[in-house]
N, C-alpha and C positions, 0 to 999 in steps of 0.2 A: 504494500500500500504506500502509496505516497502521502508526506508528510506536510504539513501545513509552508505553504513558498517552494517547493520541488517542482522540477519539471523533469518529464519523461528522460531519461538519459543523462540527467545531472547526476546522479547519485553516484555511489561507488557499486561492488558485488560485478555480478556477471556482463551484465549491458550498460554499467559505469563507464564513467571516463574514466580513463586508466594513462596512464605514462605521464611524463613532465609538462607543467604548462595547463595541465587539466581540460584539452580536446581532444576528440579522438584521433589516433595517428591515419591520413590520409594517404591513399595508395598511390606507390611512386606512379607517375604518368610515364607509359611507354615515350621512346625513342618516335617523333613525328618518321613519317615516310614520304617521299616527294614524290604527288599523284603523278606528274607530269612524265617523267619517264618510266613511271609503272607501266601507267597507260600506252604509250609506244613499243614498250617490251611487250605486251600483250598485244598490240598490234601486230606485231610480227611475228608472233607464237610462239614469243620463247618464256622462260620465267620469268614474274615481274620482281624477284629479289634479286637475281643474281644479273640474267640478261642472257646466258650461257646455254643452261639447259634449255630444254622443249616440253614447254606449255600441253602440246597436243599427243596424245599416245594414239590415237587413231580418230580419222574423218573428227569429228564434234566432241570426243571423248577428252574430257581433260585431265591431263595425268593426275594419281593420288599426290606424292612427291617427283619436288624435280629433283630431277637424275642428276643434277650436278651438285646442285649445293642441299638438299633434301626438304626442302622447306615445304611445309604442308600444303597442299593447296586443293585438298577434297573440301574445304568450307566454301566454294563458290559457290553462288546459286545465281546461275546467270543464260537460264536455260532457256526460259520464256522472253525476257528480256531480249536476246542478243536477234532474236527472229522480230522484233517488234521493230528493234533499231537497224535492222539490215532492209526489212521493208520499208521503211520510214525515209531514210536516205537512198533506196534505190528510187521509189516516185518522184524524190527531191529534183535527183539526176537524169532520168527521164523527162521531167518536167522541162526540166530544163534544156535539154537537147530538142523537145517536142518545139520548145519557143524559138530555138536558135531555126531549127529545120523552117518553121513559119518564116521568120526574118529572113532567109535565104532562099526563100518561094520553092520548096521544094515539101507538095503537097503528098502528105504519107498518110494514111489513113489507121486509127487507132488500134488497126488488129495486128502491125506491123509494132508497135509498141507497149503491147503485153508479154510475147514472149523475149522483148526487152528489157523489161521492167523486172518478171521475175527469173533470167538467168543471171542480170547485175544483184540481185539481191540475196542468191544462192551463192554468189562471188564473196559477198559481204560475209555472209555470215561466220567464218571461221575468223575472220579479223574482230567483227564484234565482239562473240564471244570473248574473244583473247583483250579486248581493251577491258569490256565488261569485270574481267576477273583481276586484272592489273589495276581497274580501279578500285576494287573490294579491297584488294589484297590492301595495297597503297592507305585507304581510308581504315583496314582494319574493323569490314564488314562484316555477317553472319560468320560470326566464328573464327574469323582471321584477328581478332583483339586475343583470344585466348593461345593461338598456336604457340607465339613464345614465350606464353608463362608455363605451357606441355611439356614443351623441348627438353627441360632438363631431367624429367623422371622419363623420356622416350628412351629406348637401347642407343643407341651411335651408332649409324651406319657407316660402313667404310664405302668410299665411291670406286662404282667399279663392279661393285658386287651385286649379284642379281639378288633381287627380291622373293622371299623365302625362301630361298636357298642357301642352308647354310654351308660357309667351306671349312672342310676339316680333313685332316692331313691322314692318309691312308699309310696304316701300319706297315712294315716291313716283312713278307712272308719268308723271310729265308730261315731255312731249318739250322740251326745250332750245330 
């Protein structure tokens, strides 16, 4: 029960203030990330920490960890998203060619820029994607805030070495 002048969290015992100074100790704020070349690493599909490894393990599929430097990167959610922004930017582009085609009197009719609009947007989309998750990563979105406070109770991987597989040195069969 609180006491007559107490406010919630004043007191001492379990949910007191504790340590020096009498407020609670506030948690160190991660190392900032600079969106701007996250973003470009994942434009080009590689990792947005290191810049090295590859982003992509096949077609859409984005790796668990990269292969170079192992940094988590299955917290992306950038699935729905990257289809929204690949259409979204291929109309842009269309749009815009449809207007330039007009200004250059070269009269094309709309059925000639659909299967335009969606093979530039199927172009897009593995770029998206790769920016999409270099932004996350970068801002330390769905779960990308937690990866390096993981890392130190994770195993250490060595680079190089294939994923579940472990390597261990086969015994020597010679007979004595």
């Amino acid at each position: 029960m609180l006491r007559t002048g107490e406010r919630h969290g004043t007191g001492g015992g379990r949910h007191g203030v504790s340590g020096p100074g009498g407020g609670r100790a506030r948690p160190v704020e991660p190392a900032r990330r600079p969106w701007l070349p996250a973003l470009l690493r994942g434009l080009g599909g590689h990792c947005p920490a290191c810049g090295a490894g590859a982003l992509f393990a096949r077609g859409l599929q984005v790796n668990n960890h990269c292969p170079n430097c192992g940094e988590d990167l299955y917290h992306h959610r950038a699935n729905r998203l990257s289809w929204l922004l690949a259409g979204f930017v291929g109309v842009q582009v269309v749009l815009a060619l449809m207007w330039l085609s007009h200004v250059a009197a070269l009269s094309l009719p709309l059925a000639y820029w659909v299967p335009v609009w969606a093979a530039f947007s199927f172009l897009l989309l593995r770029p998206a994607k790769g920016a999409i998750v270099g932004l996350q990563w970068a801002l330390r979105l769905h779960g990308f805030q937690y990866a390096a406070m993981c890392r130190p109770y994770r195993a250490a991987r060595q680079r190089g070495q294939a994923r579940g597989k472990a390597t261990r040195e086969v015994p020597d069969r010679k007979a004595a």
